[in-house]
C-alpha positions, 0 to 999 in steps of 0.5 A, a space after each residue: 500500500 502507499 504511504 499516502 491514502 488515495 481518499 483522506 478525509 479530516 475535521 468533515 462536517 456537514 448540517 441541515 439547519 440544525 441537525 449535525 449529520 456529519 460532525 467530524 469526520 476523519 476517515 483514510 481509504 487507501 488506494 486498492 481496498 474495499 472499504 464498508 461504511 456501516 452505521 444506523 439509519 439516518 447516521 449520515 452515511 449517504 451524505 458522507 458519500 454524497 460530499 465525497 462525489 461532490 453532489 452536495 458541499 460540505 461545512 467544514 473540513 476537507 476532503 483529499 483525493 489523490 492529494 488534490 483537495 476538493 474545496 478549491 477546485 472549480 470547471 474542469 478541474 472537479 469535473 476531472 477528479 468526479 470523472 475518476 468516480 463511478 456510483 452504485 445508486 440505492 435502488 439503482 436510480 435508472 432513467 426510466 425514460 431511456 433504454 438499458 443501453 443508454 443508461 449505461 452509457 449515458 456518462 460517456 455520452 454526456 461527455 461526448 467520449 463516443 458515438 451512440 453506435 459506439 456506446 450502445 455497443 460497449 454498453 452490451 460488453 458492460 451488460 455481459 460482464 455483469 451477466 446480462 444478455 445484449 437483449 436487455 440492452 433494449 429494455 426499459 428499467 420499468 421491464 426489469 426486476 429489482 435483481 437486474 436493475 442492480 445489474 445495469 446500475 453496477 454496469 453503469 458504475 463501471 462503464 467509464 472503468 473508474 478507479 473508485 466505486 461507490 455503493 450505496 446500499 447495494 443489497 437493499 430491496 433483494 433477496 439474500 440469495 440475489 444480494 449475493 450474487 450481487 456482492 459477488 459481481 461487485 467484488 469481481 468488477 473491482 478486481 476487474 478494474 483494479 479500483 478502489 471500493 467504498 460501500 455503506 450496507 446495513 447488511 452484516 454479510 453483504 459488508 464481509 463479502 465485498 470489505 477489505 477493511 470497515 468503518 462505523 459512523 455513529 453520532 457524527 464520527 468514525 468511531 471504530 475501524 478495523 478488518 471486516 472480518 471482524 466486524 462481528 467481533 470488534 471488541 468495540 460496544 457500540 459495533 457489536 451492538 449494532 452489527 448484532 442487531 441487539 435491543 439493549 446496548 450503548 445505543 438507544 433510539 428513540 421508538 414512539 410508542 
């Protein structure tokens, strides 16, 4: 591994009026790895996500990719650095109003890197090495189940072969069987491509088979880090309550009766 993290995170913050969501934050992703990113529901792990693809601004602190940080930079500069990311929506996020190829091309098209022959034609490569069938290609979103909806938003992701991927959430919604293969898939694209993963996922199995290392985010803060092999055995509290799904515990939510 380098001496120097790809992704440096110190000091992130982030609110909504009021509500702190990230008060903060100091995370290292090194170049290479498959981070997880667990935490409760409303914890400000998408946000988290969100600041580092650049999607909504930050409040306070900075963010360091490739030791270039992204509070300065504006035009093409951030434009080049977003380019180096691609992204694994909750639920997807396909255009429902394009066709399977366009989604997946649709960031090369955006950037004028291809023609519409070409990229309907590299889209079908991409579909086929998250097996799908070049027939897909012509299907719209609302025609495919959720399984393969998480298929062509990973396709997507990969199309422009970044060298980070982001997932957020990407078992959601599926069955345990399906998020496997989905995991597996994931697993197999980063390895593909050489990239760098960071994934948030409630889901305990999921976070083991696509992590390298893991990260809790609780009450604003990482506050435990370690291999995801041990994310249920942390020794850590908190972690365990949470990845054990146990009532009683440091952390007690508020459940209106």
């Amino acid at each position: 591994m380098s001496s120097t993290p790809l992704i440096r995170i110190r000091g992130l913050k982030k609110a909504f009026g009021e509500k702190v969501v990230l008060d903060g934050v100091d995370l290292d992703i090194e170049a290479g790895t498959s981070l997880v990113i667990i935490g409760g529901s409303g914890s400000g792990k998408s946000v988290l996500i969100k600041c580092l693809l650049g999607l909504i601004p930050f409040d306070a602190g900075e963010i360091e990719v490739g030791g270039v940080a992204l509070s300065g930079l504006r035009g093409r500069q951030r434009e080049a650095v977003r380019a180096r990311f691609g992204m694994l929506f909750q639920n997807a996020a396909l255009f429902d109003s394009l066709p399977v190829w366009e989604n997946v091309a649709f960031g090369l098209l955006a950037r004028h890197q291809i023609s519409r022959r070409e990229a309907r034609e590299a889209a079908i490569g991409v579909l086929a090495q998250v097996g799908l069938a070049a027939d897909v290609a012509d299907l719209y979103p609302a025609e495919l189940s959720g399984g393969m909806q998480k298929r062509v938003g990973l396709a997507r992701a990969i199309a422009a072969r970044p060298d980070i991927l982001c997932f957020d959430e990407p078992t959601t919604g599926l069955d345990p069987i399906m998020g496997a293969i989905i995991d597996g898939l994931i697993v197999d694209c980063v390895k593909r491509l050489g990239s760098t993963a960071i994934a948030i996922t409630h889901d305990m199995a999921s976070a083991q088979r696509i992590g390298d290392r893991a990260a809790m985010l609780y009450k604003g803060r990482i506050i435990w880090e370690g291999a995801a092999a041990d994310l249920l055995n942390s020794g850590n509290p908190i972690v365990d309550q949470f990845t054990h799904g146990r009532r009683e515990g440091p952390i007690q939510m508020d459940v209106r009766r």
